[in-house]
N, C-alpha and C positions, 0 to 999 in steps of 0.2 A: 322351740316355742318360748316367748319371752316368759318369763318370772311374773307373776301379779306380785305389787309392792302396793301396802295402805301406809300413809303418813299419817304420825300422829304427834301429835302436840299435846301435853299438859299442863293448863293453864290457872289462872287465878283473876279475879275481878280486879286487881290492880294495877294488873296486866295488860287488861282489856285492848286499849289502843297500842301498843307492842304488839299482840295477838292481830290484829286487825289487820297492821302492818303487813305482818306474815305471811297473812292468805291473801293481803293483793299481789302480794309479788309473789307466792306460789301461782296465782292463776294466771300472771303476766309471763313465766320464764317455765314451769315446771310441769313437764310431763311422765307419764309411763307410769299412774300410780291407778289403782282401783277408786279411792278414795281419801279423804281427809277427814281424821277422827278428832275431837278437840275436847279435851276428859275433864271436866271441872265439876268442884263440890254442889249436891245438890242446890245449895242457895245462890250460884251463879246461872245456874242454866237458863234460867227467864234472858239474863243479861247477856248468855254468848249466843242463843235463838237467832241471833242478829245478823251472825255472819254465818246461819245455817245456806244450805243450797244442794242443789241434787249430788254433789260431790262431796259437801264439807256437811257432816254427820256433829253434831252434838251428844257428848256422852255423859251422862248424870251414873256419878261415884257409886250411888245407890246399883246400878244394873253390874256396877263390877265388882265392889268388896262386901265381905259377909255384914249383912244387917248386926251382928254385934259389935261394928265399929262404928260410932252417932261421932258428928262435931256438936261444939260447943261452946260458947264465948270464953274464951280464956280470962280466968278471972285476975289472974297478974299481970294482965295488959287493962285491967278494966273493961273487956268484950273491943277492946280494938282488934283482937287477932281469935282465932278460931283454933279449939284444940280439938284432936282426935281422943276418945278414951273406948275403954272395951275391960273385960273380967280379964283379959289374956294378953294384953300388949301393956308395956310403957304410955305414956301421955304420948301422943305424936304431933307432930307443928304438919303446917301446909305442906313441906319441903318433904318431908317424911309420905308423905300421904300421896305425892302428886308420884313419886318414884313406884310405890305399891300401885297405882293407877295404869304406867305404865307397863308393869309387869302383866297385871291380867286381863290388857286388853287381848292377848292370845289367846286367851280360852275363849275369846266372843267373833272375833274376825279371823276370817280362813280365807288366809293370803298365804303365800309363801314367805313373803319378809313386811319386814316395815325398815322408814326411814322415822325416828324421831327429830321433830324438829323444836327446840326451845322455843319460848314466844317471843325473847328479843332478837332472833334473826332474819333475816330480810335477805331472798336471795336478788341477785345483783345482773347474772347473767343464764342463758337457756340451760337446762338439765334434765334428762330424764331419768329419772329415780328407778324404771329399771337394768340401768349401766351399771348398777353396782354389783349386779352378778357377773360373773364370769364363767359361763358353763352353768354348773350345779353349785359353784361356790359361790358365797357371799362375801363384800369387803366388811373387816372387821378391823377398826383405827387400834392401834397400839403402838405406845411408845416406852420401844423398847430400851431396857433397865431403867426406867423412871426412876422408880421406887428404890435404885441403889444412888441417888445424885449428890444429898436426899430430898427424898420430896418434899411438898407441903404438910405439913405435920397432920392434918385431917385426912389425905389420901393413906398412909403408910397406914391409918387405925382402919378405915376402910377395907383395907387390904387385907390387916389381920383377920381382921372380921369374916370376910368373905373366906378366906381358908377354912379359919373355925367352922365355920357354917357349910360347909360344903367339905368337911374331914381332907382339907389341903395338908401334907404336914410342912410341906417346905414354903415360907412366905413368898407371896408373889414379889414378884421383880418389875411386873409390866403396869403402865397405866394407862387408863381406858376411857379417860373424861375425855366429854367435847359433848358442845351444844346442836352437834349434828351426828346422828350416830347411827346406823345401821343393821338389825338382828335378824335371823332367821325368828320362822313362827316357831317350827318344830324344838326349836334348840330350846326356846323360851321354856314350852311344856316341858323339857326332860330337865331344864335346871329345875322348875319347877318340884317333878317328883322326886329328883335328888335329893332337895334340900328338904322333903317331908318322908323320905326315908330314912334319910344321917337323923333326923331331928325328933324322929315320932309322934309329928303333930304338924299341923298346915304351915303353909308356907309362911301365911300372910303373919300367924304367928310368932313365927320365929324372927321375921324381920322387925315385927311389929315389940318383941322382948329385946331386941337386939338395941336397936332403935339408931346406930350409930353406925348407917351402912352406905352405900352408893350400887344404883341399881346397876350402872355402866360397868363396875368392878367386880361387881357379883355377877355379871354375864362374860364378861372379859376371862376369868380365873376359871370359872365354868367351863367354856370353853376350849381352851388350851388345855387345863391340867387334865379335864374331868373326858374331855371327848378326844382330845391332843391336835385340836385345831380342824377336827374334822367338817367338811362340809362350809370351809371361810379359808379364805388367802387374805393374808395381816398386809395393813398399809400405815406409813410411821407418818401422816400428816392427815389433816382435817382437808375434808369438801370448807369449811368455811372458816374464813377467815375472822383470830376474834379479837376486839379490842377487849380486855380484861379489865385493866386498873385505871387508877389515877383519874384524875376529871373528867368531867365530860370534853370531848375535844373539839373543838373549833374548825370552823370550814378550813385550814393551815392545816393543823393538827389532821383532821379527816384527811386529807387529800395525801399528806403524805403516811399514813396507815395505806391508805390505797393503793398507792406506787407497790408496797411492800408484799402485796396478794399476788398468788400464785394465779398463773395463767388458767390452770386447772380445777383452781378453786371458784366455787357458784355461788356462794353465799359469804355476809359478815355478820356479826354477832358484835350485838354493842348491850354490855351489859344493863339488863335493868336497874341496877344497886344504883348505876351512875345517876340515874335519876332525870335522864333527858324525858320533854315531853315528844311525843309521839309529831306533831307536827314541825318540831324538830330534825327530828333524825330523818322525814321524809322531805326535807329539804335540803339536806345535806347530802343524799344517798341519790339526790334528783328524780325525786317524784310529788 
């Protein structure tokens, strides 16, 4: 019996047309999922309503984290940016907030797995989302000994983090990032109670004190140390292919990022930071 898999995206109002992007070409190439869940702060929801439909669900932050976390115009942007605050966490930025979103979508949807998908990728060719099991395993991306290379200076702090917080004593060696990534539900719940056992107090709190984490690493480390990879078989490359850095890239540039995707791979990932508009990238990606 296939696997139900829900897809979910966490997104943001600047996003918007990124995000939009995302669910045409989910509903143009992607199958095998129950649903698409699309998680954004109370004051977006009017705005993502838009690309609701019988399959793609809008989810307001309010029905996922404890009502003593409110945003709030950040006053040292001058209300350009939005902060998290609570009696019990650090000040939190969007980035912070969108990662907590996806964590406790498993306490609300009972699926067997999810696929997370960023809002800047755009898949490219067919996939069904539930291929990613194999049997009763799920695929879970790691790349293994990152973290000895050395890494980016924010992943290795990540890393520690996630030990501390989940009583790892030996630092991780693997990492876990990609803008497409794949969980069990059930794993989700037990990191969950791990991390409010080691910590004696809720989860959201601990990440919410910590404030300097990655969800993907915190599920990654989880995983491997804490269960020893039970119930996932590791895969050392991404479903999508991503463009990372450097400018935005030109139909030359695009074309040849293109050559360079694996046959296997069903999506690209072109970073928002780059700052392409959305009719853009959907002319380039030819749609």
């Amino acid at each position: 019996m296939a696997k139900q898999m829900a897809l979910v995206t966490a997104s943001y109002d600047k996003d918007f047309d990124r995000c939009r992007l995302l669910c045409e070409t989910l509903d143009r190439y992607v199958t095998g999922f129950e649903a698409h869940y699309i998680l954004v702060a109370h004051r977006d929801v009017a705005l993502f309503k838009q690309l609701a439909s019988p399959k793609r669900i809008i989810v307001d932050e309010r029905d996922l984290l404890p009502r003593w976390l409110w945003s709030m115009p950040d006053p040292k942007t001058w209300g350009k940016r939005q902060i998290w605050v609570s009696p019990f966490t650090k000040p939190l930025y969007g980035w912070h907030v969108q990662q907590l979103r996806r964590i406790a979508i498993a306490e609300h949807v009972d699926v067997d797995g999810f696929l997370f998908c960023d809002s800047d990728v755009a898949f490219m060719r067919e996939f069904a989302a539930n291929q990613l099991w194999h049997g009763d395993d799920i695929r879970l991306l790691r790349y293994d000994q990152a973290m000895l290379n050395p890494p980016t200076p924010p992943h290795r702090n990540w890393s520690d983090n996630a030990a501390r917080i989940m009583g790892i004593k030996e630092h991780g060696q693997h990492d876990y990032i990609a803008n497409v990534v794949s969980w069990r539900r059930d794993a989700v719940l037990a990191m969950c109670r791990h991390m409010e056992e080691k910590n004696g107090r809720s989860w959201v709190k601990v990440l919410g004190q910590t404030r300097d984490y990655s969800e993907c690493i915190l599920y990654g480390q989880y995983v491997d140390e804490i269960e020893k990879g039970r119930g996932h078989f590791h895969a050392d490359w991404s479903i999508c292919h991503v463009y990372w850095f450097g400018p935005a890239p030109d139909q030359a540039k695009f074309d040849a990022f293109m050559k360079d995707m694996r046959p296997d791979q069903v999506a690209i990932g072109l970073q928002s930071f780059m700052n392409m508009d959305s009719s853009t990238v959907k002319r380039i990606v030819g749609l």
